[in-house]
N, C-alpha and C positions, 0 to 999 in steps of 0.2 A: 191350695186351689187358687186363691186369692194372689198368690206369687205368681204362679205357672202365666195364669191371665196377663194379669194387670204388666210383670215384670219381662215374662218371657216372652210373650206374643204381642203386645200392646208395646212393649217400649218401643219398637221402630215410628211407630204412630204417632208416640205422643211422650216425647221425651221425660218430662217431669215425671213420667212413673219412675221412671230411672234409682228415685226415694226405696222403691218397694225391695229394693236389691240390699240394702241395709239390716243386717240385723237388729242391732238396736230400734231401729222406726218398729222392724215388724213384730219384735218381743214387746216393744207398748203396746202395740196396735193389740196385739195377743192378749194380753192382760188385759187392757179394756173392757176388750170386748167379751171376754171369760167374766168379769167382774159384771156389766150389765146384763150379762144371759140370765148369771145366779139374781140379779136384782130385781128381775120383770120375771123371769118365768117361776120365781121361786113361789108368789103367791098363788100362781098357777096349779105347782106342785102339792104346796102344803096342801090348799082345798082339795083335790083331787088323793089327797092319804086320807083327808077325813073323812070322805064321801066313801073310802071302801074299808074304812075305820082297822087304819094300818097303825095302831097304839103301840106304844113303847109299853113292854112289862116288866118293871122292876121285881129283883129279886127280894126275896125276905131278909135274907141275914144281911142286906143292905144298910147303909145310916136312914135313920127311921126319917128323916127330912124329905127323903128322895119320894117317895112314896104319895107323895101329891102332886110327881110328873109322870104317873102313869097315865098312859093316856095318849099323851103329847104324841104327834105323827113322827113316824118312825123313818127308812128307808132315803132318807131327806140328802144321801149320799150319792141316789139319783142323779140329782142336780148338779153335784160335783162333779162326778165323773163324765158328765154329758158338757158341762161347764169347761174341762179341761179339751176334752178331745174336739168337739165342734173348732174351735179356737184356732186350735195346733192344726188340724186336715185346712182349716183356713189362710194361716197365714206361713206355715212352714212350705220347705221343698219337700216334696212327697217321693222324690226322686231318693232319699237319705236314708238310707236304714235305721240308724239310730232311731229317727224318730217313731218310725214302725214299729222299733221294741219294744219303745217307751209309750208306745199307744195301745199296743195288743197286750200288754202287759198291765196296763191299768184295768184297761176293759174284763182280762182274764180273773185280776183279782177282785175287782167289782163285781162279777161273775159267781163269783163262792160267794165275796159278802150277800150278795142276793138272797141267794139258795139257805145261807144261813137264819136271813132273818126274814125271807116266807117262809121258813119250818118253824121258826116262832109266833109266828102271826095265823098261819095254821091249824097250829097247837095250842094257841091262847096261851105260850107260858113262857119265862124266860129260859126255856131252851132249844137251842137250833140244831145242826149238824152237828153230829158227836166228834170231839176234839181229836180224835182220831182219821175220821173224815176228812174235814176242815183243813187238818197241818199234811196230810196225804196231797191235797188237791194243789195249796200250796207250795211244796214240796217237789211235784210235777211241773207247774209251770215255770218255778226256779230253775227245772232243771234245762227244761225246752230254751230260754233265756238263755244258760249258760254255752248251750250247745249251738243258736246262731250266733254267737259272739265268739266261741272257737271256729266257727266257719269263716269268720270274718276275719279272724286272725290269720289262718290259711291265706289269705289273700291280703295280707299285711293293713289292715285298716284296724285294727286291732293289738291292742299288746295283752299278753297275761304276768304283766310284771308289776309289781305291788309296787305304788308310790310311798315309801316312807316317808312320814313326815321328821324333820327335823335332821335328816339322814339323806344326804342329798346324791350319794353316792349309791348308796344300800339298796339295789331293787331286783329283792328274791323275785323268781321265774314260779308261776305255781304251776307248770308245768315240767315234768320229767324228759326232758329233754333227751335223755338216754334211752328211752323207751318211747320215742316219736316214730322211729324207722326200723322197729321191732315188729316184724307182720303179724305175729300171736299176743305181742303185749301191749301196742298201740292206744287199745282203751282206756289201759289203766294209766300211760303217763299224761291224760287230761285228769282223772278222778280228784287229786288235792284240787285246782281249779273249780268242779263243777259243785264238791263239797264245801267250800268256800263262798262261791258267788249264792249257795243254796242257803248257807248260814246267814249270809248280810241281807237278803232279801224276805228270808221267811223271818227275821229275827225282824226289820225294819215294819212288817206289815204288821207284826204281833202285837208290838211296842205302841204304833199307831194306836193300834187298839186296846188297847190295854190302858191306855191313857185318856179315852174317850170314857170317862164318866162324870162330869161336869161343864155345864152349859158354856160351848165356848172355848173350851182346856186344848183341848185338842184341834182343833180347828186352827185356832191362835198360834200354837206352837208354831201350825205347817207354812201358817205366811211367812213364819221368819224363815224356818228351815229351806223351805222351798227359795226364798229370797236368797240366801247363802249359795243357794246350788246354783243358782241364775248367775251369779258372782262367780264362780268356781268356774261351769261349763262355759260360760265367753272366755274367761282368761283361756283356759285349755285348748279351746278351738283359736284364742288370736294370736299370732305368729311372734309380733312383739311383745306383747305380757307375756307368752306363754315361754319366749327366751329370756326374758328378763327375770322372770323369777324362776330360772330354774325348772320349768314342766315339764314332762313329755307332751309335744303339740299334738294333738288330734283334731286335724283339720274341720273333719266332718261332725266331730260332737257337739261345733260351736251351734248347730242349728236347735241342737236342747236347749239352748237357753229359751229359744219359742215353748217349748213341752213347759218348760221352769216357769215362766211371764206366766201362761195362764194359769201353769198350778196355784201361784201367787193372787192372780185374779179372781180363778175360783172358789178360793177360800175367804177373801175377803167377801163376795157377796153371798156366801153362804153363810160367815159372821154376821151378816147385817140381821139374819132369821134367827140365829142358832146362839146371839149372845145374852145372858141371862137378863130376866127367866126366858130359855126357850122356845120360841116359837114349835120347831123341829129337832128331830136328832137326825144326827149320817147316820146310823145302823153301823152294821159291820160293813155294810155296802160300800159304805163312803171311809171308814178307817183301814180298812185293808186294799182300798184299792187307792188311798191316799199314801199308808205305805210301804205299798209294792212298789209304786212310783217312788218314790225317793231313794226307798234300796236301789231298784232299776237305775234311775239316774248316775250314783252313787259309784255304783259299778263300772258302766260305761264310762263316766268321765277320770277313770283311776283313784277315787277319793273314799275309799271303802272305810279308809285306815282315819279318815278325817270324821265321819259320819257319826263315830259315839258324842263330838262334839260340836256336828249341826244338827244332830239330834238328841242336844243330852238330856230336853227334858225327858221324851221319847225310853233314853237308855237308864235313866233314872226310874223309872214308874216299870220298867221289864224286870229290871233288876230286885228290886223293893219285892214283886212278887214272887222270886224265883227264893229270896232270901225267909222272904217269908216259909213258902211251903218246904224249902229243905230243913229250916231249923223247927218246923213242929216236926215233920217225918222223923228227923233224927232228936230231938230232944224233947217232943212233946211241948215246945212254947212257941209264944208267938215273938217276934223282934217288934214288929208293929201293933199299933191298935188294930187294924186292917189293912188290908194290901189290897189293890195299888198304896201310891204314897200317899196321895191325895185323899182318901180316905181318912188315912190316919190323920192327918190336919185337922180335916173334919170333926172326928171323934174328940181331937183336944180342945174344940171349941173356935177353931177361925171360922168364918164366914165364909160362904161358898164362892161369893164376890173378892175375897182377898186371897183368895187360895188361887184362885184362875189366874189376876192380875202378877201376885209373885212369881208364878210356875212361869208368863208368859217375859218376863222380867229377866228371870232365870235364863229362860230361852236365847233369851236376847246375847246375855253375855256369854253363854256357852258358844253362839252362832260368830259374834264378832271375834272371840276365841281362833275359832278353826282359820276364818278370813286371815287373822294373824301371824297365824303359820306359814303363811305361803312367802314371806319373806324370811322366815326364821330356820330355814331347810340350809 
């Protein structure tokens, strides 16, 4: 909005807007301004969850510590996603699709997290939409995603070819090409595509979540992560980075980096509430529609294949529970003291303070990691 203005219609007026044409000015300016929304309106928010006493409810079979944050205002995920999109309709071209993905697409998974955590709130209990529900609704809007990004493709603004890392030759089509111009089989040479983009996006929202059970843990993770993507989606979208190390250019994706800045912004002033002890939690509100965005991102800028390592705390704490519940199914035992990972820390005795700080640590190197790669191709 703030472009359209100030860059499109005002610049013959008054040259020095001329600035507002710069990505980088307007990915700060984004971040900023996403970081003071979370800053000032968050005390706004918290009081307004206590006044219609939206509680966090800890489960039972939980670590017995947790249990003196029942209570604490919930939905606080609010703020973030209001945090990101204000920001981005501000300082982005609205003219970009890209960014309309990556905005309808936060909103859509903020959307479930909502609905999940008023069925808790409710209910008085720690349960919301049944996980059948929940990964359905998910699952839907993954798909709706992958099918304007085949549209887009149609009209060459788009590739469905997988960036290998390290492999700078190697980029499988996940499209069936041979069944494009097939008038009865057509559907199905998108299907590996839409089952693919459905995998990295509902696997990236899960992970989110699933990592959001200590003050901060998750939240933490997403500035680096989101930082990484802000990195990734400039180089891709700039003409010369994105020759020089070998990318496929997508001209238009460079305007994500605005979506990225305030994801970056958002989460820090939502750590200003949320680092321990707690002020607030995001809900699911604010984990799943933190990462839907970053899957979304992920996708769009070709970095699918990078993501387990700008998100490894993220694919660390998915995994830990997937390992967990297959090895009781099939063996009757547990691998961990609890699942997620972070749990199990817990149980051995780290402090809830050192567990967030290592994980965020963690983060860091697995993030600087992926940025590594982009020469290493």
């Amino acid at each position: 909005m703030l472009y359209w203005l100030l860059y499109l219609k005002l610049f013959h007026y008054f040259p020095p807007f001329r600035i507002f044409r710069y990505l980088t000015f307007r990915t700060a300016f984004a971040s900023l301004t996403a970081m003071f929304t979370g800053l000032i309106v968050g005390p706004l928010v918290i009081n307004r969850l206590r006044e219609f006493q939206i509680g966090q409810f800890i489960r039972e079979e939980g670590p017995k510590a947790h249990q003196k944050k029942a209570g604490t205002p919930t939905m606080g995920g609010l703020l973030i996603a209001i945090s990101i999109v204000v920001p981005t309709l501000l300082w982005a071209d609205l003219s970009n699709r890209f960014v309309w993905i990556a905005v309808l697409s936060t909103c859509a998974f903020a959307a479930i997290g909502f609905a999940d955590d008023y069925s808790k709130v409710a209910h008085r209990r720690n349960l919301g939409l049944t996980g059948k529900a929940k990964l359905g609704f998910q699952i839907a809007t993954s798909i709706l995603i992958a099918v304007a990004l085949i549209a887009m493709q149609t009209q060459g603004m788009y590739s469905t070819k997988l960036l290998v890392p390290f492999v700078k030759q190697f980029r499988p089509d996940l499209v069936i090409q041979s069944l494009v111009h097939n008038p009865h089989l057509w559907p199905l040479a998108f299907l590996p595509f839409v089952a693919f983009v459905v995998l990295v996006i509902v696997g990236s929202s899960n992970a989110v979540n699933l990592t959001d059970g200590l003050d901060g843990l998750a939240i933490g993770c997403t500035v680096i992560a989101a930082g990484a993507l802000a990195v990734l989606t400039y180089v891709s979208g700039h003409a010369t980075f994105a020759a020089y190390l070998e990318l496929q250019r997508m001209p238009q994706v460079g305007e994500l980096t605005i979506f990225c800045g305030a994801m970056v912004g958002s989460a820090i002033g939502f750590l200003w509430y949320n680092a321990h002890p707690a002020e607030v939690f995001m809900g699911d509100v604010g984990s799943l529609a933190l990462g839907g965005a970053i899957g979304t991102v992920a996708v769009m800028i070709k970095q699918e294949l990078l993501l387990p390592f700008i998100g490894g705390v993220f694919v660390i704490e998915a995994v830990s529970v997937i390992l967990q519940v297959g090895s009781y199914k099939l063996r009757k035992k547990r691998i961990f003291k609890m699942a997620p990972l972070h749990h199990h820390f817990e149980l051995l005795g780290w402090s809830e303070s050192k567990i967030i700080v290592r994980f965020w640590i963690a983060s860091l190197v697995f993030a600087l990691f992926a940025l590594t790669t982009l020469k290493l191709r």
